[in-house]
KETOR-244438 format. One line per 8 residues: number of its first residue (from 0); for each residue x, y, z of N, C-alpha, C, O. Coordinates in steps of 0.02 Angstrom, whole numbers. Each point is the difference from the previous one (the first is absolute). Example, Ala and Ser with C-alpha at 12.3 -4.5 7.8 and 13.67 -1.06 7.14 Angstrom:
! residues 2
0 = 660/-284/390/-45/59/0/45/60/0/52/-1/33 ~ -70/54/-69/42/59/3/-39/55/37/25/55/8
END
This chain:
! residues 280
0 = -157/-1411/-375/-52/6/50/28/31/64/-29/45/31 ~ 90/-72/-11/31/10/61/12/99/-16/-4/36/50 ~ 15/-9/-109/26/75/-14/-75/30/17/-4/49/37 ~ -55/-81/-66/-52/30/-17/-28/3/82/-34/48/18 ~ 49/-103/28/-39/25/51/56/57/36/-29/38/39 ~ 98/-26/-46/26/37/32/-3/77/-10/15/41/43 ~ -42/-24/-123/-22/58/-28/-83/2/61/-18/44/39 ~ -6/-96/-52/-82/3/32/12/45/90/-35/45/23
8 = 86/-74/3/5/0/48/21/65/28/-21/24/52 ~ 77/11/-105/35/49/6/-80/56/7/-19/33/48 ~ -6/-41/-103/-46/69/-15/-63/-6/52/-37/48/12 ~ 31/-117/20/-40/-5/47/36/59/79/-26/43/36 ~ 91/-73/-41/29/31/68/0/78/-35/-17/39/44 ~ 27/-9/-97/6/86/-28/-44/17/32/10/43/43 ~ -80/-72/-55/-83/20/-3/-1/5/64/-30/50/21 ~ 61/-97/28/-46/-6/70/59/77/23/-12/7/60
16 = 55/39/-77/58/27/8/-33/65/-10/38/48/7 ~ -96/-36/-21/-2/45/-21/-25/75/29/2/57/-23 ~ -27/-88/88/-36/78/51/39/1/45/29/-54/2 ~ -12/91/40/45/17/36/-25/53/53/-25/47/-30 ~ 24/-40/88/3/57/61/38/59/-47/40/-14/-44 ~ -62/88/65/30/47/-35/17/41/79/-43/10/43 ~ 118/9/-38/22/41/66/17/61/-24/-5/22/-57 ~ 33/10/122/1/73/-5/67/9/25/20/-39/42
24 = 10/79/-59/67/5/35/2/86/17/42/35/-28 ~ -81/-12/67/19/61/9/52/42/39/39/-23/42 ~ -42/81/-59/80/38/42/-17/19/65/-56/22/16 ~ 105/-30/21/-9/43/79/-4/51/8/51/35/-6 ~ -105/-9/22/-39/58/23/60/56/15/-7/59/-16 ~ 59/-81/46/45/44/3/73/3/-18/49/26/28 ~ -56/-59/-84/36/15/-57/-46/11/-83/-56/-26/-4 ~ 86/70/-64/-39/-3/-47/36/-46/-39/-28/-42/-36
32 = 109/49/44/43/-77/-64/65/-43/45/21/20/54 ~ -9/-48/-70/42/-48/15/64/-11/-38/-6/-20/-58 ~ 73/33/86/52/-9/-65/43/-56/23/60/4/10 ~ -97/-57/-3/33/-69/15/-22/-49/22/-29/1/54 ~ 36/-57/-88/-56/-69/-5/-10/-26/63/-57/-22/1 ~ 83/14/51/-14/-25/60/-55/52/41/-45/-21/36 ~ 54/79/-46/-79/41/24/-55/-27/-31/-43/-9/43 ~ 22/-9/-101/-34/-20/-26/-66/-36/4/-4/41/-46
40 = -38/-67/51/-48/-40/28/3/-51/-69/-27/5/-55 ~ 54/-35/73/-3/-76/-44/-33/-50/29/-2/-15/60 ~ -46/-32/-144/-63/-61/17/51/-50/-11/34/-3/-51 ~ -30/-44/112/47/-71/-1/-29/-22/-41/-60/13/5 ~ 79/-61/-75/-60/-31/-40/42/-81/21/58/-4/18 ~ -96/-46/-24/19/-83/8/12/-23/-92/11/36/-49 ~ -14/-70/51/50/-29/-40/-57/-97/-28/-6/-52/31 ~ -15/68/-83/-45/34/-52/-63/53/29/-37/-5/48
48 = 42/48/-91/-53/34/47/-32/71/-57/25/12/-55 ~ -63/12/73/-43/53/-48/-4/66/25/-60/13/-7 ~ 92/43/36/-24/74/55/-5/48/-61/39/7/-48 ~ -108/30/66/-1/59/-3/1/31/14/-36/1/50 ~ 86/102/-71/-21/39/59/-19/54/-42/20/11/-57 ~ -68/27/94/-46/51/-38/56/79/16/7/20/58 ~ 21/8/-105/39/71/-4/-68/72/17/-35/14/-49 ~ 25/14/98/-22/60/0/29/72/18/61/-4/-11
56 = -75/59/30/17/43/12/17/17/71/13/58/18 ~ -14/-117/27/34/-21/62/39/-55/16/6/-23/57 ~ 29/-6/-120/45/-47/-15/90/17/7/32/38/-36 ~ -7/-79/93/52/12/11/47/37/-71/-24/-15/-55 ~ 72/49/54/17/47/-36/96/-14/4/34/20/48 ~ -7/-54/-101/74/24/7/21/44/-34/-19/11/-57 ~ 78/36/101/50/35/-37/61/-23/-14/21/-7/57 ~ 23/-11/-93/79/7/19/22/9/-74/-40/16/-44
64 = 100/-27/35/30/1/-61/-14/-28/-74/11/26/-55 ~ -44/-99/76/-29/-43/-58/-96/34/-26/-31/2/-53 ~ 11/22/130/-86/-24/-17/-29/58/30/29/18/51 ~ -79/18/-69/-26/37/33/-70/-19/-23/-2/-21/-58 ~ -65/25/95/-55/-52/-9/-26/-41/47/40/-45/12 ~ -81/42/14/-64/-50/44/32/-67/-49/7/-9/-61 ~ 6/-24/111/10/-69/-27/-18/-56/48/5/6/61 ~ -34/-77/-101/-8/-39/15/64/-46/50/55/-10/-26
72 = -66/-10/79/63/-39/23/-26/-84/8/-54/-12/26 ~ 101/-44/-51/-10/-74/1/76/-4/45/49/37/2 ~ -70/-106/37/54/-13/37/-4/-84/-9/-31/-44/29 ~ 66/44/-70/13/-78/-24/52/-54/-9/49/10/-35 ~ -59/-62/65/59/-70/22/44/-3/-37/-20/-22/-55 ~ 90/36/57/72/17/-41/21/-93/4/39/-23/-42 ~ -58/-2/73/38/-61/24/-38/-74/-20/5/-55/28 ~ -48/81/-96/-28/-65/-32/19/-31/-63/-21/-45/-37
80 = 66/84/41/19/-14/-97/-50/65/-50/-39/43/21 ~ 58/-60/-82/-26/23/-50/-88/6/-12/-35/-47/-19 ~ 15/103/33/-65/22/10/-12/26/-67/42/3/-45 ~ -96/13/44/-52/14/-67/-51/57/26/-54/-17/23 ~ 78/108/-27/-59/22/18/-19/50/-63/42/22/-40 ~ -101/-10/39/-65/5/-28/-32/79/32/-24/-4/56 ~ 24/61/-82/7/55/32/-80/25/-60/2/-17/-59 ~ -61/56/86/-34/20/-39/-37/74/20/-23/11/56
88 = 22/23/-95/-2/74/36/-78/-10/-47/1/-21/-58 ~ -69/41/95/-65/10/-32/-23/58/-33/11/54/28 ~ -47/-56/-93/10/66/-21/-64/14/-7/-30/-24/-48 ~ 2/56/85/-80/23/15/-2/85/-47/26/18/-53 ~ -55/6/86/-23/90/-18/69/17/-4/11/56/-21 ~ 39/-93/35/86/32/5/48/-44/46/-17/-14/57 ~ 79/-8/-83/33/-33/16/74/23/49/17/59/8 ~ 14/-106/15/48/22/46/46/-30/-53/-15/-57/-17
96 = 53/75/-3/72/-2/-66/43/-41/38/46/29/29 ~ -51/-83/-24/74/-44/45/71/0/-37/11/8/-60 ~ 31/-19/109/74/-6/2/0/-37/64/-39/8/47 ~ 89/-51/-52/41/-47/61/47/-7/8/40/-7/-47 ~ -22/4/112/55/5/42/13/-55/47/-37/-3/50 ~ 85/-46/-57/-7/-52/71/84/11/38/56/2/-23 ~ -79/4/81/64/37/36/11/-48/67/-30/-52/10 ~ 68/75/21/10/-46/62/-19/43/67/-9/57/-23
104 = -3/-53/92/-26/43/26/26/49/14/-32/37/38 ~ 98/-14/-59/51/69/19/-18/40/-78/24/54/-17 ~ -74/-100/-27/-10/56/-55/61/-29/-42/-25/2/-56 ~ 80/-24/47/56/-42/-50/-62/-29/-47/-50/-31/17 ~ 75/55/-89/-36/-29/-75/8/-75/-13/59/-17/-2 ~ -87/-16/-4/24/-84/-17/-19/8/-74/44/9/-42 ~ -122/-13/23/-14/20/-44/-34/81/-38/-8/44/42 ~ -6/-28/-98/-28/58/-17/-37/7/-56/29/23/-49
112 = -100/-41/44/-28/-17/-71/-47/68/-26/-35/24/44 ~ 32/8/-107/-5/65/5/-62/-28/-36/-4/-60/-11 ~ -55/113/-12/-47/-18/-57/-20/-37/-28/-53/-31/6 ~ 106/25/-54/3/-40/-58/-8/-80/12/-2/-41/-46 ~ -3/25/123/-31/-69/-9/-44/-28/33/-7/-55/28 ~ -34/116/-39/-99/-2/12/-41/-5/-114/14/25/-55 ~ -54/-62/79/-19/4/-74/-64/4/26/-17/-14/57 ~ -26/39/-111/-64/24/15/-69/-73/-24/7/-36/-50
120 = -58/31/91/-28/-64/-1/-71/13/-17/-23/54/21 ~ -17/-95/-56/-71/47/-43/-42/-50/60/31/-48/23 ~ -99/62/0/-44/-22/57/-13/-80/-32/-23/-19/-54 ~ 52/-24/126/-28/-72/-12/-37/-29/74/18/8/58 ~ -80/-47/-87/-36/-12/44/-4/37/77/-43/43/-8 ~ 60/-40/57/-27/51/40/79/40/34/15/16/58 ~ 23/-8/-129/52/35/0/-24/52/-36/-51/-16/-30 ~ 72/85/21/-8/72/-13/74/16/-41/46/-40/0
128 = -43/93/-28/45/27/-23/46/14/48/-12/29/53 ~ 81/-54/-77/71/3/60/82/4/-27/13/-1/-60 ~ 20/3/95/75/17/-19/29/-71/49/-11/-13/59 ~ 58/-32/-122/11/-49/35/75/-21/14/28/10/-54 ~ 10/-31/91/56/-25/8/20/-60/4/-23/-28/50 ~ 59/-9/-84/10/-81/7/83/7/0/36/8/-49 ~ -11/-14/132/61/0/9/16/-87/15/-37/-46/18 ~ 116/48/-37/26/-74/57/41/29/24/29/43/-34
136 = -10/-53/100/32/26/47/49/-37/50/-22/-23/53 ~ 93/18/-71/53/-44/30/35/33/88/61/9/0 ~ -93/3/53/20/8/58/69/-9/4/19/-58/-10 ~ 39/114/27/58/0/16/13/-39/46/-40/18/43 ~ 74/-67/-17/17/-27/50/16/54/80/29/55/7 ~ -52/-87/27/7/32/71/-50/48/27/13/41/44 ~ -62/-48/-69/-84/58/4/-36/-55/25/8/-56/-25 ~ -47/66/70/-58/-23/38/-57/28/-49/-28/-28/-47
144 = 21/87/70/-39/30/-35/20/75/-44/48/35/17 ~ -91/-20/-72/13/62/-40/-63/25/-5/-51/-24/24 ~ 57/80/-61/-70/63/-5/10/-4/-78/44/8/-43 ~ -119/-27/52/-17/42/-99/-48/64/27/-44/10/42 ~ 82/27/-95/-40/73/36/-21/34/-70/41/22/-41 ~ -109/-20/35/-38/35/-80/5/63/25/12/15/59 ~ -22/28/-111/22/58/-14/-17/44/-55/-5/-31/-53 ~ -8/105/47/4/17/-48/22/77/-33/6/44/43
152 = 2/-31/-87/64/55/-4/-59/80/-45/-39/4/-46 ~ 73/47/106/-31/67/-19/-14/-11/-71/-60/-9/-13 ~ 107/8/-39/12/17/-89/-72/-46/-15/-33/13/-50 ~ 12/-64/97/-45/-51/-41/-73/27/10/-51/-20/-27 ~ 56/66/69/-63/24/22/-27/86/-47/-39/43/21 ~ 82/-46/-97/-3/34/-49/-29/-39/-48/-17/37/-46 ~ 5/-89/35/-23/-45/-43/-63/-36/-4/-45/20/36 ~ 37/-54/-62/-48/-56/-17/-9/-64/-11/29/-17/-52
160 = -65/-38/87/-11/-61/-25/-28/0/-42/-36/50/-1 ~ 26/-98/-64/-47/-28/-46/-30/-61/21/34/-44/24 ~ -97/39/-33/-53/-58/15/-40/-15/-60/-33/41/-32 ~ 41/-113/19/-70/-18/-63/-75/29/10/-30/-10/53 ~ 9/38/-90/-86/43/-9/-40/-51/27/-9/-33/-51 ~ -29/-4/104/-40/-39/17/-35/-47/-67/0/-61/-4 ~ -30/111/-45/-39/-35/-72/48/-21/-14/-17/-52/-28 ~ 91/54/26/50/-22/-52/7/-70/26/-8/-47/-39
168 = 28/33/126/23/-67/9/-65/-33/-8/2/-59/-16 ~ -74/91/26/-71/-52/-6/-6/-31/-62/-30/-53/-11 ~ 78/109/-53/-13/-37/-70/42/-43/18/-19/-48/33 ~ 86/55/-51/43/-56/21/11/-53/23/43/-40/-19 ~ -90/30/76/-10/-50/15/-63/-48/-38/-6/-61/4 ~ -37/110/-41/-40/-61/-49/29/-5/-66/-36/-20/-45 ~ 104/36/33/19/-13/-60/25/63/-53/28/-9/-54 ~ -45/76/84/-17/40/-48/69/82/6/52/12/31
176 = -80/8/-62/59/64/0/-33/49/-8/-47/8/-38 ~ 86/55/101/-74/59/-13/86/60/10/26/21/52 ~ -7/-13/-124/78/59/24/-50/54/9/5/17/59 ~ -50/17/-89/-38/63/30/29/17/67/41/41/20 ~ -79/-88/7/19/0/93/69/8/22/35/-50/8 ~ -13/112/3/44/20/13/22/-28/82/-43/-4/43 ~ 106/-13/-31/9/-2/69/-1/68/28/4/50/-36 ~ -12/-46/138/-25/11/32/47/46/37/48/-35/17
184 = -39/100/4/70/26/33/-15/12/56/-37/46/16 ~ 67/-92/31/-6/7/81/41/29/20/58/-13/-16 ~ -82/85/80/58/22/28/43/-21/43/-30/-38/39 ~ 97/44/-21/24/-42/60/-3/47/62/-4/61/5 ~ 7/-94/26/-1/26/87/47/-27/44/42/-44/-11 ~ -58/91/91/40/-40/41/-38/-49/32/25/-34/45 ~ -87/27/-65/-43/-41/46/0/-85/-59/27/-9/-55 ~ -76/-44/106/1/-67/-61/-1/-61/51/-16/-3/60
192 = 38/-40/-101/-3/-64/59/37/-41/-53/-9/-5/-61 ~ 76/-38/125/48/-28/-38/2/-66/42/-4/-10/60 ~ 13/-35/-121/-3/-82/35/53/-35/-20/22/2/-57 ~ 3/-40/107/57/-32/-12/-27/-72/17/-44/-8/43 ~ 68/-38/-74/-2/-70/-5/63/-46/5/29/-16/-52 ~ -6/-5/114/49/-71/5/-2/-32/-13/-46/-33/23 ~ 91/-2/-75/-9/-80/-14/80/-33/5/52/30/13 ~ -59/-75/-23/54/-58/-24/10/23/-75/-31/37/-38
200 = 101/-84/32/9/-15/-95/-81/-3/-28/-55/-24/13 ~ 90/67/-59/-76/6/-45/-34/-74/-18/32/-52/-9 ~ -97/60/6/-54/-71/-9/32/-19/-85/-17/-58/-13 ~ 32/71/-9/14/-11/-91/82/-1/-10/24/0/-57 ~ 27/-2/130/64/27/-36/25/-83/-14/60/-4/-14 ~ -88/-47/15/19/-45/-27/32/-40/-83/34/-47/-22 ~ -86/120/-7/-15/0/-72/85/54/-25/20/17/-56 ~ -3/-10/97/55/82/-16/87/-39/7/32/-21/49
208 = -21/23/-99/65/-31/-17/58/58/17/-4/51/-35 ~ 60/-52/85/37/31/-1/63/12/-50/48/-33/20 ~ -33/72/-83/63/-12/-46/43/26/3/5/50/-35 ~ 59/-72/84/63/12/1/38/54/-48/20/-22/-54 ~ -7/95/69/16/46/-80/68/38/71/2/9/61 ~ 50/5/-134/49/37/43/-12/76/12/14/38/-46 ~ -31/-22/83/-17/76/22/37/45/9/59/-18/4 ~ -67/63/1/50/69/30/-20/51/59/-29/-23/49
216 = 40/79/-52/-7/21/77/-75/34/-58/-47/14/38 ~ 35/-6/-84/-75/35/7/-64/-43/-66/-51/13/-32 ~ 113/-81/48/-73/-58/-23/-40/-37/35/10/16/59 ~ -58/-64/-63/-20/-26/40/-8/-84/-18/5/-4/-61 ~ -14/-57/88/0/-58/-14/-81/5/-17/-38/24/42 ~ 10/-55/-122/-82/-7/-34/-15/-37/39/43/-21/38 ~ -89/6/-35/-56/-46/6/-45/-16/-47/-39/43/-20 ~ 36/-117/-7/-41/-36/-44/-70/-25/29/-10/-38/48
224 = -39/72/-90/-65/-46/28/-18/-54/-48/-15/14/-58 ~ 17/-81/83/-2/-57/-23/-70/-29/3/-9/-36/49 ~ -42/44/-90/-85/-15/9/-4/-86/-16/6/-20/-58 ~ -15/-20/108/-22/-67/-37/-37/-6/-15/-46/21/35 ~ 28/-56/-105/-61/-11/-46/-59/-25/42/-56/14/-21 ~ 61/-46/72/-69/-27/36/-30/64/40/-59/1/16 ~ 119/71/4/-43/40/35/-18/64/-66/-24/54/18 ~ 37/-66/-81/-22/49/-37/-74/-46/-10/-50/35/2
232 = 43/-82/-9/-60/-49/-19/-42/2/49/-60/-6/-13 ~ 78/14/69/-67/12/42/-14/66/20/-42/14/42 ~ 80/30/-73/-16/67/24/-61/17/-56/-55/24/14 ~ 86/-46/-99/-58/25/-50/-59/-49/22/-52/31/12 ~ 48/-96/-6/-54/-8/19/-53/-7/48/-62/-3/-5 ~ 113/2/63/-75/51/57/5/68/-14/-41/21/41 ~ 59/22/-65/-15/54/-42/-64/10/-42/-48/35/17 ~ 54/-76/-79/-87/-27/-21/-51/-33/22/-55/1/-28
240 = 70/-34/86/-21/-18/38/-50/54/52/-61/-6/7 ~ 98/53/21/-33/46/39/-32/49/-47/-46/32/26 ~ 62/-15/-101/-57/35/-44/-31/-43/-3/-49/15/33 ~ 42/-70/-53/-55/-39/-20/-55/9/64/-61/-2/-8 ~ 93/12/72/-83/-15/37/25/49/25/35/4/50 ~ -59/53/-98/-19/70/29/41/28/43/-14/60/4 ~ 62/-75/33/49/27/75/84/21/-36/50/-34/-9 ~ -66/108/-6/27/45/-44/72/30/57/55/23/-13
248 = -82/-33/63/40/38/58/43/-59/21/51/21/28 ~ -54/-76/-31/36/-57/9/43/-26/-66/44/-43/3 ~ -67/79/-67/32/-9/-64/56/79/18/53/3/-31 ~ -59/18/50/56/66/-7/31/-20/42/56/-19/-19 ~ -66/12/79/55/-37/82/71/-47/-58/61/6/-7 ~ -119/-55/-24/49/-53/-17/46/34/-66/59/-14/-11 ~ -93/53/-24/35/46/-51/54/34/21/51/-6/-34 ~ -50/49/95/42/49/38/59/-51/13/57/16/-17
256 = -75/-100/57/69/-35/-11/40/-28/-28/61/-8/2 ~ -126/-16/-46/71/11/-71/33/-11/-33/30/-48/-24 ~ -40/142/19/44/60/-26/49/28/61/40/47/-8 ~ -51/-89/84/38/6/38/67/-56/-19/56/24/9 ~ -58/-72/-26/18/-48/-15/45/9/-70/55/-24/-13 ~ -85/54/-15/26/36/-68/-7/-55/-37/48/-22/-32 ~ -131/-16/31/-21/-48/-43/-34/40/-69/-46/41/7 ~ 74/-59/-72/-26/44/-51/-48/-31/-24/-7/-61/3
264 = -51/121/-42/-29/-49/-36/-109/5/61/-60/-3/-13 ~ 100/10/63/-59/13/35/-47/59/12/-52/4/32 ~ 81/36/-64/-53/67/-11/-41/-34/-49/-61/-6/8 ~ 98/-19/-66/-66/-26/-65/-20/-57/18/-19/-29/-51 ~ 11/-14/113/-25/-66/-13/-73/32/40/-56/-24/-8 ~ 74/97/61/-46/18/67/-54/64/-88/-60/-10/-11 ~ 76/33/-7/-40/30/-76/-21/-34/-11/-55/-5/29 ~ 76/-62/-88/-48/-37/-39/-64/-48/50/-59/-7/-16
272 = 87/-15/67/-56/-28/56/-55/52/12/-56/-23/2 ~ 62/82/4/-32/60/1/-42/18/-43/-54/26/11 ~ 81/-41/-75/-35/22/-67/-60/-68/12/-62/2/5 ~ 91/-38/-3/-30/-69/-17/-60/-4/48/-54/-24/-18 ~ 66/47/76/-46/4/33/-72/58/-20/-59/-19/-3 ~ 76/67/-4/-12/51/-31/-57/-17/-66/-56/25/-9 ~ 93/-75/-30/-47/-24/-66/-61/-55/8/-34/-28/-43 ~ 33/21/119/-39/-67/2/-80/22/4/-43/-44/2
END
């Protein structure tokens, strides 16, 4: 009971997390780029907290060696411990291709996260199609504060996003499969709107067993996800629960976690509730 109201509680605080002020960070009129993070116009963010800032075609602009690109600037508390941020680039008529950078204010790299760890997210409840990031983030000792600075690179602006066909996630979500429906090719741009989210240790890292392995200079120490049987049990059944009385968008929320969770078994418990519903 004590797990079940802390899951209750968690997705209560996600939900209330979810709109946010959207800012502007534009360039000085008399300059067109910037080749160093302290020119910059950086949003102080607090510590839990939600900012958005909207990228246009009057959006501060860096040059230097690493970045060339209108980028987003965060200016965030080095001196709390181990943070949890949450980076989401929106993918409307065309998306802004993120890459991240968190630096110190002379522009020095602390961290450097390229692409590859944005994954692409299909529309839930009054979320849209997006590119998502789920970092943890260990602050070097002796930083007050650091810059996460989004970004995105000429080569990416040759390419394409893929997006689920609208009919495809509407079947999907009653149960059904439509491959016809081809996904969707969005172009990328320099324009978009990118949101960053502060938190603490993740709401779930309680469940995450650390396993001691001898490493080398280009391994890394695993991580085990450890699911207890009471939170796979209440995930399948308020799962059928929310098909059963019709609230399909509250059955995918709880579906999306999971498979965040890496609870198996819950794609077919969130189908057959579906079907079942379906046959009545």
């Amino acid at each position: 009971m004590y797990l079940r109201a802390l899951l209750l509680g968690g997705c209560i605080a996600l939900t209330g997390c979810q709109s946010a002020s959207v800012i502007e960070q534009p360039h000085a009129a008399s300059a067109q780029a910037f080749n160093v993070i302290s020119q910059l116009q950086a949003t102080q963010v607090k510590f839990p907290s939600t900012t958005k800032v909207v990228i246009t075609p009057t959006t501060q602009y860096l040059r230097n060696e690493q970045i060339s690109s209108p980028v987003a600037v965060f200016e965030v508390p080095a001196n709390r411990g181990q943070m949890s941020l949450t980076i989401t680039s929106d993918i409307k008529d065309s998306v802004f291709y993120p890459h991240v950078m968190i630096t110190d204010r002379n522009g020095a790299v602390i961290e450097n996260y390229d692409d590859s760890v944005f994954e692409y997210r299909k529309p839930r409840l009054n979320l849209g199609n997006r590119l998502v990031a789920e970092l943890d983030f260990y602050p070097p000792q002796g930083y007050k504060n650091l810059y996460v600075v989004v970004y995105t690179k000429e080569a990416d602006l040759q390419d394409v996003t893929y997006v689920a066909h609208p009919g495809r996630v509407d079947a999907e979500a009653r149960g059904n499969y439509m491959p016809e429906l081809k996904d969707i090719a969005v172009p990328r741009s320099l324009t978009g709107t990118v949101e960053l989210d502060v938190a603490g240790p993740g709401f779930f890292n309680f469940t995450r067993l650390e396993t001691p392995t001898n490493v080398t200079s280009s391994d890394q120490a695993k991580t085990d996800v450890v699911v207890q049987p009471d939170t796979k049990a209440y995930y399948f059944s308020t799962i059928e629960k929310a098909v059963a009385a019709n609230d399909i968008p509250k059955a995918l929320s709880l579906l999306d976690e999971a498979k965040a969770l890496g609870i198996e078994g819950a794609q077919e418990v969130f189908v057959k509730a579906v079907n079942r519903k379906s046959a009545q």
